[in-house]
C-alpha positions as CSV (number, residue, x, y, z in Angstrom):
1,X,-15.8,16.9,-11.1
2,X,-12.7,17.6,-13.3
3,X,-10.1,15.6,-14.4
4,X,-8.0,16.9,-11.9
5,X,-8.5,17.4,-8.3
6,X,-5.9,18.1,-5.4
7,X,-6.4,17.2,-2.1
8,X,-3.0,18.5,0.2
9,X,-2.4,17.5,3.3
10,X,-0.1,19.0,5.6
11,X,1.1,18.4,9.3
12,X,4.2,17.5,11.1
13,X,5.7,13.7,12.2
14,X,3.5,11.3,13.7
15,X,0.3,13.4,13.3
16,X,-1.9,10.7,11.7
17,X,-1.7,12.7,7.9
18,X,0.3,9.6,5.9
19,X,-2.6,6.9,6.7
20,X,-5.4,9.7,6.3
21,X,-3.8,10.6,3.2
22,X,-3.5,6.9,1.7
23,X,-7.1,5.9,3.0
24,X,-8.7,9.4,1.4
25,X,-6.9,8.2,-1.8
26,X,-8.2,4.9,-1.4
27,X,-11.9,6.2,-1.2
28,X,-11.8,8.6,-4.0
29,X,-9.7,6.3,-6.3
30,X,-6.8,9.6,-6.4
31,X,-3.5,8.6,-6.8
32,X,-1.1,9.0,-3.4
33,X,2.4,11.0,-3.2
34,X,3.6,10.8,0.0
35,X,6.3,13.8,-0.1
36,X,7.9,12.9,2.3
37,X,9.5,10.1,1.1
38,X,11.4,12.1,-1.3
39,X,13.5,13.8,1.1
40,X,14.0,10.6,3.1
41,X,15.6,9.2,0.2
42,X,17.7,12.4,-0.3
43,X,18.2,11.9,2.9
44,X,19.2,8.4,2.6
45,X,21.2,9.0,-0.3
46,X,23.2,11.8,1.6
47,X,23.9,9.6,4.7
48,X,25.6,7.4,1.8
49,X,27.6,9.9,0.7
50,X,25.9,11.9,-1.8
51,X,25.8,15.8,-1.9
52,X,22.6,16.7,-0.8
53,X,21.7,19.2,-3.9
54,X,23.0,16.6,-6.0
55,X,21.7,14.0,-4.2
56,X,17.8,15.6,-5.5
57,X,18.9,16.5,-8.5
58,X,19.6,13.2,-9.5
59,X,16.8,11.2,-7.4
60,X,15.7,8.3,-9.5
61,X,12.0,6.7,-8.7
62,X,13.5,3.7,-7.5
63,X,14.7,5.5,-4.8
64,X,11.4,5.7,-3.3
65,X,11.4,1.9,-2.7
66,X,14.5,1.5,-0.6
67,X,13.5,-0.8,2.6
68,X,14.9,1.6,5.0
69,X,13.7,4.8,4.3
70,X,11.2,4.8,7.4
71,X,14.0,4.7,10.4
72,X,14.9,7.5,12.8
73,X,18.0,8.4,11.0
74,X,16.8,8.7,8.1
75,X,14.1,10.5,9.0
76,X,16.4,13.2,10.8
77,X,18.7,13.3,7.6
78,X,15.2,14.3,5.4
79,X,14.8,17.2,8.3
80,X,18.2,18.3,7.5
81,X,18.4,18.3,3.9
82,X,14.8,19.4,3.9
83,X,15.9,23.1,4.8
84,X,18.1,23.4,1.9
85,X,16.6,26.1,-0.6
86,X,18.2,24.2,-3.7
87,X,17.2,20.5,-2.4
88,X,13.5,22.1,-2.5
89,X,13.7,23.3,-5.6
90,X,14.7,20.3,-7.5
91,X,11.8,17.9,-6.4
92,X,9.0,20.8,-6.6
93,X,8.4,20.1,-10.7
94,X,7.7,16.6,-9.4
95,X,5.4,17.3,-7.1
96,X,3.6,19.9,-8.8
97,X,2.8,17.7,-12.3
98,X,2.2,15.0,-9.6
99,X,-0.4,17.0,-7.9
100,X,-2.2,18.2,-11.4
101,X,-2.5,14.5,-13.1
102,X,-5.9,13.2,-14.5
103,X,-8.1,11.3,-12.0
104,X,-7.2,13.3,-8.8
105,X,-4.6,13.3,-6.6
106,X,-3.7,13.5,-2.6
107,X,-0.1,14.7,-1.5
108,X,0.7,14.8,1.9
109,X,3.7,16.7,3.4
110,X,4.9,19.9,5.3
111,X,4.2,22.6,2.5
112,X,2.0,21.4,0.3
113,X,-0.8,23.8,0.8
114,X,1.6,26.4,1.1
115,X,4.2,26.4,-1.5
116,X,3.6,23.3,-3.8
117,X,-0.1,23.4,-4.5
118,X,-1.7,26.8,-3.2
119,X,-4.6,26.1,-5.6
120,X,-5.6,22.8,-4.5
121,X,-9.3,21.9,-4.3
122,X,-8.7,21.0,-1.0
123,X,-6.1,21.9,2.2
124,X,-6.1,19.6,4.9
125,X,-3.4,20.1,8.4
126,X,-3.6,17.0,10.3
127,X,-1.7,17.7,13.6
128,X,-1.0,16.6,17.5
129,X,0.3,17.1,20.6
130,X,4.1,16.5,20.1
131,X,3.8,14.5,23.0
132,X,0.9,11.9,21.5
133,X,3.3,12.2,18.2
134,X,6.6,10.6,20.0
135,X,4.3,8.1,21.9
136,X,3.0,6.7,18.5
137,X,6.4,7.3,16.5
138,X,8.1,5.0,19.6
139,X,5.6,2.6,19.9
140,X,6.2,2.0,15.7
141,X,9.6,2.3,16.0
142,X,10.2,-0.4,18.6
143,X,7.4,-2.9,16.9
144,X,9.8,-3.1,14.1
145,X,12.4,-3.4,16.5
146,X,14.5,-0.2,17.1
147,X,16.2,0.2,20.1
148,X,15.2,3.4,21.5
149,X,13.4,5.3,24.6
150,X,10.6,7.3,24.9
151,X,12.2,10.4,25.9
152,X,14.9,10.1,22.5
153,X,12.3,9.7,20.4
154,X,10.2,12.8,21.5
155,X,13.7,14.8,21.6
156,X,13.9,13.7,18.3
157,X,10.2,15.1,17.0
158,X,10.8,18.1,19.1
159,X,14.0,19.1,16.8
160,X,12.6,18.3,13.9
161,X,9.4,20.2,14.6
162,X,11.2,22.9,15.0
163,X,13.4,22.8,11.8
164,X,10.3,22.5,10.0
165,X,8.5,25.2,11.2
166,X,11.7,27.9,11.6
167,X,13.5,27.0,8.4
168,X,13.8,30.0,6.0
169,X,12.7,28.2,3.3
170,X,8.6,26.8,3.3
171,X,8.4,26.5,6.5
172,X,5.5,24.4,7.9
173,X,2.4,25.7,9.1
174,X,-1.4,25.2,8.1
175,X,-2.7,27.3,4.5
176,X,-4.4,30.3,5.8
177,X,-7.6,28.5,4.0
178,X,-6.7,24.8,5.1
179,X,-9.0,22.8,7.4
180,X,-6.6,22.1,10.9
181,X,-7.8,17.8,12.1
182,X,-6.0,17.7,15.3
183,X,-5.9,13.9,16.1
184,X,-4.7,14.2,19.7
185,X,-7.7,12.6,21.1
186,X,-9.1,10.8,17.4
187,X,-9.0,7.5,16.1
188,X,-7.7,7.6,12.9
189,X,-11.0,6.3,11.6
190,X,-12.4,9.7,13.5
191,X,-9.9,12.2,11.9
192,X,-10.9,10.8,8.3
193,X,-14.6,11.0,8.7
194,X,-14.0,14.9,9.2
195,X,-11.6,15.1,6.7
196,X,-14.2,13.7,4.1
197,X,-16.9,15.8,5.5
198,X,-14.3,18.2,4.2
199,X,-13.9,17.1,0.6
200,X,-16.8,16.4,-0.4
201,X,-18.3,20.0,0.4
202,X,-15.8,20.8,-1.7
203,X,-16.0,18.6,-4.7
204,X,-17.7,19.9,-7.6
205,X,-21.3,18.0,-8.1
């Protein structure tokens, strides 16, 4: 095997891809980016009152730790800025060194595959029913104790499914060449055992 390998994972909310992602990384040793996170804390930063091109132009690392990057409304402000052309283009760089660093790596997202690593080793889309996505995304939003209904929060991945798959700019949708886990009826232990079936076919020997 090389020095570098990429693993991309791609998928909309709720699908199962973060924890495949983190426990793929965990197995291989690879080091984990959760995209994501980067455009809920340009997301967080513009529900404080930052421009949301300037807001990723000037994302600092520490960013990523904020404590409340996981809630709903964040999560809609990430959709939102997310479809901004320029907001994309100032946190692919990071991604893309990210994604070629010694040792391996594993990004998970909605366009990784696509747009930010068409050359990795490996494409993964881990998807669901959006129904089975809003039953898991309420049932973790209310254990950390969110007020919210069944019926908002599936709303809620409805829109945002489909911001992310009609914006203009890398929209989501599975690499023609990507391997499509759909974990409407897996255990998460289930969806990783074909995912790995996956990666190692393709790792060098």
């Amino acid at each position: 095997m090389t020095d570098t390998f990429t693993i991309a994972i791609d998928g909309p909310a709720a699908a199962g891809k973060g924890t495949i992602s983190k426990a793929i990384a965990a197995q291989f040793g690879f080091a984990h980016l959760d995209t994501g996170l980067l455009y809920r804390a340009v997301g967080a930063r513009v529900l404080a009152g930052v421009e949301p091109i300037e807001a990723a132009i000037t994302l600092q690392a520490e960013d990523l730790d904020r404590d409340d990057l996981r809630t709903a409304e964040v999560a809609q402000a990430a959709s939102k800025v997310a479809v901004i052309a320029e907001v994309r283009a100032a946190l692919v760089d990071f991604q893309r060194a990210f994604a070629r660093r010694a040792g391996g790596a594993v990004l998970d997202g909605r366009d990784i595959g696509t747009v930010i690593c068409p050359n990795a080793e490996v494409k993964l889309y881990v998807t669901a029913s959006a129904e089975v996505r809003a039953k898991r995304r309420f049932l973790e939003l209310t254990g950390k104790g969110e007020v919210t209904s069944l019926e908002t929060v599936l709303a809620d991945v409805m829109a945002r499914d489909d911001r992310d798959m009609n914006r203009a700019e890398a929209p989501m949708k599975p690499a023609a060449d990507a391997l499509t886990i759909d974990t409407s009826e897996l255990s998460i232990e289930q969806a990783l055992q074909v995912a790995l079936k996956e990666i190692s076919a393709q790792r060098m020997p």
